[in-house]
N, C-alpha and C positions, 0 to 999 in steps of 0.2 A: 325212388321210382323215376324221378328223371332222370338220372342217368342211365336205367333200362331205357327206357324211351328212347333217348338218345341214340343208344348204342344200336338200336333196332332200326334209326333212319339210316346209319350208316350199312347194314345188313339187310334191310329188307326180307326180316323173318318176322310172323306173326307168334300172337305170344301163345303159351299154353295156359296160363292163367294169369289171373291179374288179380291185384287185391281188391277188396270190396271198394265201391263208387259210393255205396246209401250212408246218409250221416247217422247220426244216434238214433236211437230207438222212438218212436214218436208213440204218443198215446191214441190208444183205439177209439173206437164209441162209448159213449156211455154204455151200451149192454153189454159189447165186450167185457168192460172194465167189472161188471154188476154178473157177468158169467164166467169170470175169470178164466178169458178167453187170448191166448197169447196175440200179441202185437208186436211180433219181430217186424222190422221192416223188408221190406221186397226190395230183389236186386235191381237197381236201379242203369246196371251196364245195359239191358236193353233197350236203352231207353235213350240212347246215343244217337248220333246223326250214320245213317250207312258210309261203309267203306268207301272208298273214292276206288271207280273202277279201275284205276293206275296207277304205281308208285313208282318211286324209284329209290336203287340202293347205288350204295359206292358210296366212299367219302370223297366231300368237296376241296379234292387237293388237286393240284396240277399233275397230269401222268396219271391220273386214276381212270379209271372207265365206270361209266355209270351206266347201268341198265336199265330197262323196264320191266315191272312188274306185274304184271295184271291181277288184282284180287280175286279171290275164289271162295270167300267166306260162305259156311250154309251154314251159321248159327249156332256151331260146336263150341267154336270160340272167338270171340275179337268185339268190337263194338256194334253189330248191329244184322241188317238186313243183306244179302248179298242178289246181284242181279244174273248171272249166269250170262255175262257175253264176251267173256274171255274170249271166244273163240270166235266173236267178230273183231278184234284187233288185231289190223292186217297191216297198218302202215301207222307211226309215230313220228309229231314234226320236233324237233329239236329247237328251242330258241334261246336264244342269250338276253338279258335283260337287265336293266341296275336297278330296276325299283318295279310297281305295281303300274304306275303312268307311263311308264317307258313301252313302248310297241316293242323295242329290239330288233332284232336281226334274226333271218332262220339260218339254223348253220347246218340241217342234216334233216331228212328226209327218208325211211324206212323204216325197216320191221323191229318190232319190238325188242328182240332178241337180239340184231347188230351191235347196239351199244352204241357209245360214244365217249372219246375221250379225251377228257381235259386238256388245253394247256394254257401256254400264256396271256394270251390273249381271252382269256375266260377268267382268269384274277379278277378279282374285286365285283363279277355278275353272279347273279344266280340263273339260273339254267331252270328251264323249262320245257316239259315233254307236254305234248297235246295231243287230244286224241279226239276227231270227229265222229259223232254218232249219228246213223244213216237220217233221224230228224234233225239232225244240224244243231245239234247241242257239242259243246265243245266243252269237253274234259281235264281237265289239267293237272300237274302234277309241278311240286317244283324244288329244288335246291337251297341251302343256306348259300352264301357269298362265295365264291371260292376263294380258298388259301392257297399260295405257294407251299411248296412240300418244303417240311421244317428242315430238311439236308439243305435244301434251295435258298430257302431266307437266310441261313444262317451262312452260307456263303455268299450271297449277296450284301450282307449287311459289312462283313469281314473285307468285299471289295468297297465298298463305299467309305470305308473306315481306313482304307490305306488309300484314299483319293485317290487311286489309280486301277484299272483295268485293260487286261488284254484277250482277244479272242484269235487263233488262228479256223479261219475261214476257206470257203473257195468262192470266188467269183465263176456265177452262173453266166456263160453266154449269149450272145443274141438268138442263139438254135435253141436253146434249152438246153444243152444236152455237155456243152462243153466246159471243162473246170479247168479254174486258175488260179493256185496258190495264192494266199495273201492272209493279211490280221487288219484288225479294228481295236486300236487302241482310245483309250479316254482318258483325260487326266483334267481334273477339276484345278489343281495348281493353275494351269494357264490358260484353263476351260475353252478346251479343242478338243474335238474328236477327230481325228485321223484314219483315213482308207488309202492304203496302200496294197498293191500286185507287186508278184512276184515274177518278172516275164525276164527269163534269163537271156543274158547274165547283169540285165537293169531290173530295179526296185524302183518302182513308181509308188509315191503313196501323196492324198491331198489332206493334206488338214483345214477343216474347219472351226470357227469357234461353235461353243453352243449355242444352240438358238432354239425357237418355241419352233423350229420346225424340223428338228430333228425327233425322230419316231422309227419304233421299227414294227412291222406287221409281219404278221406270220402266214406264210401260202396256205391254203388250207385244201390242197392239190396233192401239196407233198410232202412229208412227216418230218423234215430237215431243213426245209428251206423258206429264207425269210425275205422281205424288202427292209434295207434300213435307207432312210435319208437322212442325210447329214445337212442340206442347206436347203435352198428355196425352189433349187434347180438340179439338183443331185442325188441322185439315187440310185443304188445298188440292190443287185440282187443275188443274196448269198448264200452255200449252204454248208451246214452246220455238219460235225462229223456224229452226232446225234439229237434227237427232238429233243434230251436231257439239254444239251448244249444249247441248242436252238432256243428253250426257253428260257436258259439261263442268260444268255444276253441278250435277250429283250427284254426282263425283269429287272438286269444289272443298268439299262442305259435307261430303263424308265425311273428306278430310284437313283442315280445319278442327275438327273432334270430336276427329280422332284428334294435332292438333299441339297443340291447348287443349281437353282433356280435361274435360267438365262436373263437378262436384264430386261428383252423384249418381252418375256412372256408374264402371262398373270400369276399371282399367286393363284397354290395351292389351296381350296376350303377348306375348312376343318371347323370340327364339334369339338370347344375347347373346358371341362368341366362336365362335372356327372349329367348321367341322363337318369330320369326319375320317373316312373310313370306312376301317377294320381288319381284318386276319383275325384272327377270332374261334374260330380251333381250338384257341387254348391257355388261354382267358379259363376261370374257372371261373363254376360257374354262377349263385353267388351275385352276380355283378357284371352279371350280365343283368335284375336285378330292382330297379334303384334308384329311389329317389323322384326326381319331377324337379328337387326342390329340390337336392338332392346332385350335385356332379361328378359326370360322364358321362365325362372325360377320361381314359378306360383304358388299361393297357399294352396296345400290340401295336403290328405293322408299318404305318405305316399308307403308300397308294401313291403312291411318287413318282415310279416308273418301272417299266416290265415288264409282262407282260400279268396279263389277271387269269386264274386257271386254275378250273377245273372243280371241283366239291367240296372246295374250300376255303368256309368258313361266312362271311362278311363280316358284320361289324358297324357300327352306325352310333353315333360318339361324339361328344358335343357336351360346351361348357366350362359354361353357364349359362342356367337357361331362367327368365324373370321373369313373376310376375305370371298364369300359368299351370296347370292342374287334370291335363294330358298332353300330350302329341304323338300327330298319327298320320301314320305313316311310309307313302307309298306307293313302290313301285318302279315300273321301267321299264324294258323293253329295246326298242331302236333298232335295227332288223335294216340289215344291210350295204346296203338297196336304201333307204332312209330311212325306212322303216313303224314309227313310234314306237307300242308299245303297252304298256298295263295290267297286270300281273300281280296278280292278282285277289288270291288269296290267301298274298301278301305284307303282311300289313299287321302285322307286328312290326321292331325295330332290327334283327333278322339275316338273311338269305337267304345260301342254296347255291346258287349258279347251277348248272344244268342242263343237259341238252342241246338243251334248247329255246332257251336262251342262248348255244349255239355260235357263234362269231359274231359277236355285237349287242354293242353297247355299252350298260353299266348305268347306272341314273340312279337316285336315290333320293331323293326331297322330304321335310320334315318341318315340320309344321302345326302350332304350338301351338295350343291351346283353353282356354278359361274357362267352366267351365259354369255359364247362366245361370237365373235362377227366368222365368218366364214375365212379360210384362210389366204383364200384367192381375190380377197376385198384389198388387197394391196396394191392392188398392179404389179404382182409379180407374175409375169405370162411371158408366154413366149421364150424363145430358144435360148441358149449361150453356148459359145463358142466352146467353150470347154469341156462340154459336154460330147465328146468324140473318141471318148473311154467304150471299149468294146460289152464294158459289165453294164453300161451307163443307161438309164431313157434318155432318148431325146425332150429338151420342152419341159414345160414344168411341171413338177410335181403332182401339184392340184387339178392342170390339165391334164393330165394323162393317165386317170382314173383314181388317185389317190382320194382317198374318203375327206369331206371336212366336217370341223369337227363345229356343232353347235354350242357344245356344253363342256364345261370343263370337271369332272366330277371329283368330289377326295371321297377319302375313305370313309365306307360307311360303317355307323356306330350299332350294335347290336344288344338288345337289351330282352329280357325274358323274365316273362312274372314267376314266381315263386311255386305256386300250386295250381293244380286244375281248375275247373271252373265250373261251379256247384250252384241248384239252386239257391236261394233264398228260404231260410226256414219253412216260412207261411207256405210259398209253390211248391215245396217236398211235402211238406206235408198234405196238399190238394192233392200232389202226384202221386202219393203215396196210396190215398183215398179212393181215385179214380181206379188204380192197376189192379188194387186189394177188389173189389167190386168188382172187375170184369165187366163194366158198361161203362159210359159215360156220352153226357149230350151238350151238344155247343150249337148255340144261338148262330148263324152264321147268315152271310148277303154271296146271293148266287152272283159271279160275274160271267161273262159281261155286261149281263144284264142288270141295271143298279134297283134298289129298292128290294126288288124279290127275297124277304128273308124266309130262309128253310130253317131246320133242324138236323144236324150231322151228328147223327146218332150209333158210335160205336159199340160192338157187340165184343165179343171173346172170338165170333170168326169170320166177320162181315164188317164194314161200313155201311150205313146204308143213309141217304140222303132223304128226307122227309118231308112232306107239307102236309100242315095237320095231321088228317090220320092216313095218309096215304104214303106210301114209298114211291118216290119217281127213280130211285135209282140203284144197287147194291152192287158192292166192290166184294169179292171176298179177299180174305188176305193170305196172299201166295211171298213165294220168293219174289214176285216180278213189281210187287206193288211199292212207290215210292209215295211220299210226301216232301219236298221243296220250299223254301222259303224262295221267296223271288227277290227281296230285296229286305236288307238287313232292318230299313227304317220304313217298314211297312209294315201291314197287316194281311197281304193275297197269299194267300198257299194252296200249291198246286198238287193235287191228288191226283196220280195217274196210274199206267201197266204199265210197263215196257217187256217188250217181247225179248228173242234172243238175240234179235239183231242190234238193240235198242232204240229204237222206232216205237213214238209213243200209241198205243190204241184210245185215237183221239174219242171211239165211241164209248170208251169207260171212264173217261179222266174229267175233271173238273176243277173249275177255281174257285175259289171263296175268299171273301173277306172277314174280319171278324172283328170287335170292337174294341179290342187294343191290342198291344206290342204281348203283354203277358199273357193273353188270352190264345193270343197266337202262338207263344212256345209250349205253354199248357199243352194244347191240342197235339202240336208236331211229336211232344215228349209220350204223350199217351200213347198217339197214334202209332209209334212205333215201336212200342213198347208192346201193344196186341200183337200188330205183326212180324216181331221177335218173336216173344213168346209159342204164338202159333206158329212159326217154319219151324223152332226149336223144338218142339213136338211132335211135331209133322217128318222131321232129319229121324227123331230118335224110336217114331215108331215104324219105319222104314216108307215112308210115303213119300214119292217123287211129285216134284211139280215143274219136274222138266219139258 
């Protein structure tokens, strides 16, 4: 089943069926049992967190193109509730990213259906599509890591392995527009990189050694053409006889740096030894705060089999990190239908999965990082003479718009739990109780107003909100109706409409609190479990609720 899953993030097709989600058969009531009255269990797939109104497919290789996808589910099949505003996604922002705390960079701007696609310069991020909804909710969608294409590595690894590489180039002009023969060779033997033109009937070429400030960035203006700087003060601008090319030596002179390291520059981080993730209910808390120079390898279970359950706290434990300032940990869940997405504010070694996690399978990466001083903190400024090469800037590098780099990142480690992520016997079985019934009522605190407790009182085709014996409020339950967790280590969940534009109807929606973490996913797993059911109903006896 994970590798359907898989193969589904890479294609961004929805499934036609999926295997049963409910565990074993649980025991009914005593009358049941005394009427010998069946107690199959109930499908438990409705009972998922809603589509994410956006995906995206394509695999995360360089040269791939990755699209967007807008969900369209109405309950025929997939994991849950669908909202119907496909058809307000009108523009998607494109972002690059290394982890969950990283802002990133936007690299692309439009429609859904444009696409975007990969290259060099996208290795080792994950990529992120966004999508605003006209109340200012911000939708997300995102990417594994990307890889180089395995034709790519394996010739790159083949040049790093014969210490030497060469590239025939064009040096791009001061107009733009003019080309001049030449190559870029590199040879870690005497660890120089050399740029040489061709201007007949002389060969001009400068060799440099290497240094932490040679890099090369990719224009992202024009499908071929790149900047490499070879020193502190020198830089070209060159272009490639393909983007194939073009990212082929930018990935060749970046593991070149990174296999023979310049003497100026820092080490490379790395996660040195397995990565483990644990439950973390019995860890105390002093072992949650260690430097990363210290063993991370803590007691606990860690998973070799079984599912993963519900409010259990997972830890993330590693043997040795080198060379390194921190990690930043992002997580992931991978919903039943392939929709890999973000968890935003997961960015610590531990998560509780949730009901939002019903379901999906976890993934959790972890980025070492080197923080770095700015590359213009040296007093290298200002002009040099030798800079009067027609391909050349004038001034330095750093000055003359080149990015500096704060952070020095390695490669990040990628680790994935084994099986979905299922209640707890005890909460299946409540859940199980509640759906079987078609009712169920939760003690609840209106907010924002504190102390006010109601009664949220679920039907089979309503919500209705309670005080004593009076109703102050009723939802029924449509395609349009959601329920939200706000925050993972909280107890507020937000019951709302959203129309087709998705703009909430703040005069039907409300918040509530409720008196624990399990109480909370109870209700969210119920709740949407009715309002499965009922659009599933609603689709198959031809009733619109467009």
């Amino acid at each position: 089943h994970i590798t359907e899953v898989e193969e589904r993030v890479a294609t961004g097709t929805p499934p036609r069926s999926l295997r049963p989600l409910a565990g074993s058969t649980l025991a009914g009531s005593w009358f049941d049992w005394i009427l010998g009255r069946p107690c199959a269990p109930l499908p438990l797939e409705l009972c998922c967190a809603p589509l994410p109104p956006i995906s995206i497919s394509g695999e995360a290789l360089s040269g791939s193109t990755l699209r967007v996808h807008v969900a369209r589910d109405r309950f025929a099949v997939g994991d849950g509730l669908a909202r119907h505003i496909a058809s307000t996604v009108r523009q998607v922002t494109w972002r690059r990213q290394r982890c969950a705390a990283h802002a990133g960079e936007i690299l692309k701007v439009g429609a859904p259906s444009e696409g975007y696609t990969l290259n060099a310069d996208d290795v080792g991020y994950m990529l992120t599509a966004s999508w605003k909804a006209a109340d200012g909710r911000l939708f997300t969608a995102q990417t594994a890591s990307v890889q180089p294409q395995p034709s790519m590595r394996d010739e790159v690894a083949a040049l790093v392995s014969s210490r030497k590489a060469a590239f025939e180039v064009s040096h791009v002009g001061r107009d733009g527009e003019s080309l001049r023969g030449g190559s870029l060779r590199i040879d870690s033997a005497s660890r120089t990189i050399e740029m040489s033109r061709s201007s007949r009937p002389i060969r001009r070429a400068k060799a440099k050694p290497l240094s932490r400030f040679c890099r090369a960035t990719l224009d992202s203006c024009h499908p071929t053409r790149l900047d490499v700087t070879i020193s502190a003060r020198r830089r070209y601008k060159l272009q490639a006889s393909s983007s194939y090319e073009r990212d082929l030596l930018a990935l060749t002179l970046r593991a070149f740096l990174e296999a023979f390291p310049p003497p100026d520059s820092p080490s490379v981080p790395m996660l040195v030894g397995d990565v483990a993730v644990e439950e973390a209910d019995a860890l105390p808390t002093s072992c949650r705060a260690l430097s990363v120079a210290e063993d991370h390898r803590l007691p606990g279970n860690t998973w070799s089999a079984g599912p993963v359950l519900m409010h259990r706290e997972l830890h993330v434990s590693y043997s040795r990190c080198l060379h390194a300032s921190g990690i930043e940990f992002s997580w992931y869940r991978t919903s039943r239908a392939g929709i890999r997405s973000l968890i935003p504010e997961a960015t610590d070694s531990t998560y509780m999965p949730n009901a939002d996690d019903f379901g999906c399978t976890m993934h959790v990466e972890l980025t070492p990082y080197f923080e770095l001083q700015p590359w213009n903190a040296d007093g290298c400024v200002g002009g040099d003479s030798d800079c009067s090469d027609e391909s050349e800037d004038d001034g330095d590098a750093a000055a003359s718009g080149a990015p500096t780099r704060q952070r020095l990142w390695g490669n990040p480690v990628f680790k994935a739990l084994p099986q979905e992520v299922l209640p707890s016997s005890d909460l299946e079985a409540r859940l199980q109780r509640l759906c079987s019934k078609g009712a169920a009522e939760f003690p609840v605190m209106l907010l924002p107003s504190p102390g006010e407790l109601r009664t949220l009182h679920l039907a089979r085709n309503e919500a209705q909100l309670r005080s004593g014996w009076g109703v102050e409020a009723r939802m029924p339950f449509t395609q349009h109706v959601v329920l939200s967790i706000e925050r993972a280590h909280d107890t507020v969940v937000h019951i709302e409409a959203l129309d087709r534009a998705g703009r909430n109807r703040a005069e039907r929606g409300f918040r509530c609190a409720l008196e624990s973490i399990q109480q909370r996913d109870l209700l969210a797993m119920t709740f949407r479990f009715f309002v499965a059911r009922r659009c599933t109903h609603a689709v198959s006896e031809g009733v619109s609720y467009m």
